[in-house]
Legacy VTK file of the C-alpha trace (Angstrom):
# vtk DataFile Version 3.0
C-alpha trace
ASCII
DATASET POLYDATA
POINTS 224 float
-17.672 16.658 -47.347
-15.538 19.384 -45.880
-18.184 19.904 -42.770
-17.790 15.797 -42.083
-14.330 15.991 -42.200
-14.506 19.555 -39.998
-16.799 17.515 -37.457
-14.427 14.517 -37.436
-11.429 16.596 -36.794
-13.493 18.869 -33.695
-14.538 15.351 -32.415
-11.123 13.475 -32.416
-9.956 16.806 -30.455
-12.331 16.507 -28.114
-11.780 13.311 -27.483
-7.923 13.528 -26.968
-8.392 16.092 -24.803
-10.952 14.120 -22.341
-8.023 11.802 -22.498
-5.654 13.971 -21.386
-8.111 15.616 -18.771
-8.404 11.809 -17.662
-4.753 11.142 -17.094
-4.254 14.408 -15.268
-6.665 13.990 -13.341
-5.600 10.296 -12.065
-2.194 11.476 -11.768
-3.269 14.391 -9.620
-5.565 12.412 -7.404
-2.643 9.653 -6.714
-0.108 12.355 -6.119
-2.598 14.156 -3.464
-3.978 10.600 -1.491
-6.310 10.740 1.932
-3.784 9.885 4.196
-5.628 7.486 6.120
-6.808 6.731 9.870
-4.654 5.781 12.444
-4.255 1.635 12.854
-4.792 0.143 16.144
-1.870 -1.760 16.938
-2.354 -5.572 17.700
-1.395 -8.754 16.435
-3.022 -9.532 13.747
-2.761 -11.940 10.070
-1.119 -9.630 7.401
-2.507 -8.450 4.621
-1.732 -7.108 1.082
-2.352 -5.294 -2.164
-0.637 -6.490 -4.780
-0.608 -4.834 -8.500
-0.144 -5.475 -12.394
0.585 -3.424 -15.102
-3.127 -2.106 -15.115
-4.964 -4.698 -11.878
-5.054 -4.891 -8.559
-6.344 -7.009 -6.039
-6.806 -7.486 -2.282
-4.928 -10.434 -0.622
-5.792 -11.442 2.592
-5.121 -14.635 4.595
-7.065 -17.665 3.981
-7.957 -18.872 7.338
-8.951 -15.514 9.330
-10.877 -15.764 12.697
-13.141 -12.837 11.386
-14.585 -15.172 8.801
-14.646 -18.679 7.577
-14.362 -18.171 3.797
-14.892 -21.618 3.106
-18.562 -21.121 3.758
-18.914 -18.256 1.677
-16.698 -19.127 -1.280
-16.294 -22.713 -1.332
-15.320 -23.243 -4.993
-11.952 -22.161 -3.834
-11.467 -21.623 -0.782
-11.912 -24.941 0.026
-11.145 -27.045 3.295
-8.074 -28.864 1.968
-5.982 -25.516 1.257
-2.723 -24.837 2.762
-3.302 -23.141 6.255
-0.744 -20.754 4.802
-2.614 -20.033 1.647
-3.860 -16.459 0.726
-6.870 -15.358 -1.457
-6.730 -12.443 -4.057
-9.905 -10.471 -4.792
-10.079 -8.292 -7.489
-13.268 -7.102 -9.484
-13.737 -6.214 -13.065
-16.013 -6.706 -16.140
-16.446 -10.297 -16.664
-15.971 -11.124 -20.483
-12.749 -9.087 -19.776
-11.579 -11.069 -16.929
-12.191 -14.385 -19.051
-10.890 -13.947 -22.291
-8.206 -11.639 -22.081
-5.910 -13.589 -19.887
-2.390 -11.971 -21.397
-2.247 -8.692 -23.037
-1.831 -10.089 -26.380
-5.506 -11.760 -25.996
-6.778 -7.776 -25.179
-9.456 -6.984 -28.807
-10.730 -3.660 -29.270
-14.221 -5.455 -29.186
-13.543 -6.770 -25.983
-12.024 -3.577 -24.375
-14.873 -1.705 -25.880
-17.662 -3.693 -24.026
-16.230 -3.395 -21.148
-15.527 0.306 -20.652
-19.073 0.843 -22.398
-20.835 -1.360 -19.608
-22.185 -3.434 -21.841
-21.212 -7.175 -19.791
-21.570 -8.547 -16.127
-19.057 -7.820 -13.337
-17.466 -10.207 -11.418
-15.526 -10.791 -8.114
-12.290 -12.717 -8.977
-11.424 -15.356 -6.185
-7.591 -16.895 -6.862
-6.385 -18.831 -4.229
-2.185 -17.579 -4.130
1.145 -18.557 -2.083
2.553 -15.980 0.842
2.734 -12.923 -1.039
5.030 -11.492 1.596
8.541 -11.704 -1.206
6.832 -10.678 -4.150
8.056 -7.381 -5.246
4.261 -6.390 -6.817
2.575 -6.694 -3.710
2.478 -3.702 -0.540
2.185 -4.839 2.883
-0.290 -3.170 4.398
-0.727 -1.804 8.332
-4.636 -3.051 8.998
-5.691 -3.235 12.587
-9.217 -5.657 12.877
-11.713 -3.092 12.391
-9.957 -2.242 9.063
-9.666 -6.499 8.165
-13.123 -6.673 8.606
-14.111 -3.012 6.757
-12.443 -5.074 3.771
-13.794 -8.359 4.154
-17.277 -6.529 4.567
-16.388 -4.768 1.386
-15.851 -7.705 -0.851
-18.868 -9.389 0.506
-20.800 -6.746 -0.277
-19.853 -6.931 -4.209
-20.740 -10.593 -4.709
-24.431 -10.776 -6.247
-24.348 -14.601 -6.536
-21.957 -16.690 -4.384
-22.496 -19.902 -7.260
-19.355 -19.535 -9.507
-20.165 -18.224 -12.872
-17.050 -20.139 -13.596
-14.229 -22.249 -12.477
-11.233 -24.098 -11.923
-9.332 -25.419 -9.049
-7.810 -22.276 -7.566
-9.880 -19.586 -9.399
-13.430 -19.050 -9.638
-15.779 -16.081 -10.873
-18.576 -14.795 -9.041
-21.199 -12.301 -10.946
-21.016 -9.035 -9.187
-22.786 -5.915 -8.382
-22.465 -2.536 -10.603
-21.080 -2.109 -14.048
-17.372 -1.361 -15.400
-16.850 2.159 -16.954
-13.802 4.148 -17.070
-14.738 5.973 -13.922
-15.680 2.537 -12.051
-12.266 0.260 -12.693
-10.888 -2.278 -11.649
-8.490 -0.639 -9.356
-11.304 1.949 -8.178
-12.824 -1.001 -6.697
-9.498 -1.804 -4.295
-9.411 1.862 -3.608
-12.804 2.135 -2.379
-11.975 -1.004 -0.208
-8.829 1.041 1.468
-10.977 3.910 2.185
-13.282 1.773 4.103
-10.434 0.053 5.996
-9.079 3.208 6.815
-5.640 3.553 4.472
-4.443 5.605 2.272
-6.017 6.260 -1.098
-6.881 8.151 -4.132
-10.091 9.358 -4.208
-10.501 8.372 -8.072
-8.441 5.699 -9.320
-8.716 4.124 -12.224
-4.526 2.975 -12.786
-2.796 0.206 -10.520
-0.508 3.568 -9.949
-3.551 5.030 -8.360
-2.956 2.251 -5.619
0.887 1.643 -5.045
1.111 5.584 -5.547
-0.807 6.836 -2.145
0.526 3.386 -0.332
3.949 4.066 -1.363
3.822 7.486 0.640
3.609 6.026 3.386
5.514 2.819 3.336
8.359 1.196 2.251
8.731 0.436 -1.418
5.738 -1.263 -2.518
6.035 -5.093 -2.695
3.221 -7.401 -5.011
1.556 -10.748 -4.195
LINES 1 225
224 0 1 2 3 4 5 6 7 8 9 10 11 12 13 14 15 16 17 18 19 20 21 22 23 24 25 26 27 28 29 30 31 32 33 34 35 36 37 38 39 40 41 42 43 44 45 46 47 48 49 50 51 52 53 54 55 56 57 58 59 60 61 62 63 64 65 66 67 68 69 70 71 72 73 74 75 76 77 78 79 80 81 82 83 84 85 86 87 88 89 90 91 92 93 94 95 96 97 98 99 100 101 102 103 104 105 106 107 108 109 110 111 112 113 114 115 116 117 118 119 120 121 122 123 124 125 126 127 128 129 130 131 132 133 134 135 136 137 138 139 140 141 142 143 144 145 146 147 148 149 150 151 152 153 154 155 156 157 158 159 160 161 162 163 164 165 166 167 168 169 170 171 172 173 174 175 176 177 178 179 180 181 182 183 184 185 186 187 188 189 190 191 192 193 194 195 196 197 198 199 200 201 202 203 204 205 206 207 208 209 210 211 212 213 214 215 216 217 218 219 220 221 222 223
């Protein structure tokens, strides 16, 4: 009995202190960002990053002259939207995504599946207003090279462009790779920034991992 209970205690340490490892880690990567590649200056449609308490997401413009998204992801990004209308793209496990809308819906069977691997992916497609006033979302400086490095990026997660599910402004598309708690969510977005060339943390698995390197180097971070 005693060398259970020894075990259990040595275990529960070790644990707490990968934990804590964890968090230092992600706070010292955020606090020490790549800076980034110079932007090209030009005229061209704004995008943005915009955050939650643990998500983020890439928004970019709707109608873009590097691609016609309506082809690709009809479900949503459909003919009759706005002109005006943006798209967020986020990715994350699937069950997750679907059934834990609000915090109170989050289960401990839920949360354990998905940093255990054990579901699908999926590329989240929301269709959203102007982001430009909301005070979660960051503007971000990306010259055409760097638009395209991120629209090449979330093309490249999709593994099926047929919704796994749907409604009018939101759809679900099963994705490449599996979730873990050194593949999140938000080290998704950051591997998306690298590519286009801004600043990021080089692991990131907090929506502080995003705003945190952004933030250095622009005005208080905004959301969409």
């Amino acid at each position: 009995m005693r060398g259970a209970l020894r075990f259990g205690t040595r275990l529960l340490a070790a644990l707490l202190l990968l934990i804590v490892l964890y968090l230092i880690a992600a706070l010292g990567f955020a606090l020490l960002p790549v800076s980034g590649r110079p932007q090209q200056a030009g005229d061209e449609p704004v995008v943005y990053v915009c955050t939650s308490l643990a998500h983020a997401d890439i928004v970019l413009p709707s109608r873009d002259p590097l691609i016609d998204w309506s082809a690709l992801f009809p479900a949503v990004a459909r003919p009759d939207l706005p002109a005006e209308a943006y798209l967020a793209f986020g990715w994350g496990d699937l069950r997750f995504f679907r059934e834990t809308p609000d915090w109170a819906d989050v289960r401990p069977a839920i949360a354990f599946s998905a940093l255990a691997g054990l579901n699908d992916t999926a590329l989240r497609e929301i269709a959203v207003n102007p982001p430009a006033d909301d005070p979660e979302c960051v503007t971000l400086n990306v010259d055409r090279a760097g638009r395209q490095a991120l629209i090449d990026h979330i093309r490249a997660t999709v593994r099926d462009t047929t919704p796994a599910a749907q409604d009018r402004l939101e759809a679900y598309y099963i994705a490449k790779g599996r979730y873990s708690p050194l593949r999140t969510c938000n080290q998704w977005v950051a591997d998306g920034l690298a590519a286009a060339g801004q600043p990021y943390a080089r692991f990131a698995p907090f929506s502080f991992s995003i705003t945190w390197p952004l933030g250095t180097l622009r005005s208080p971070p905004g959301k969409s």
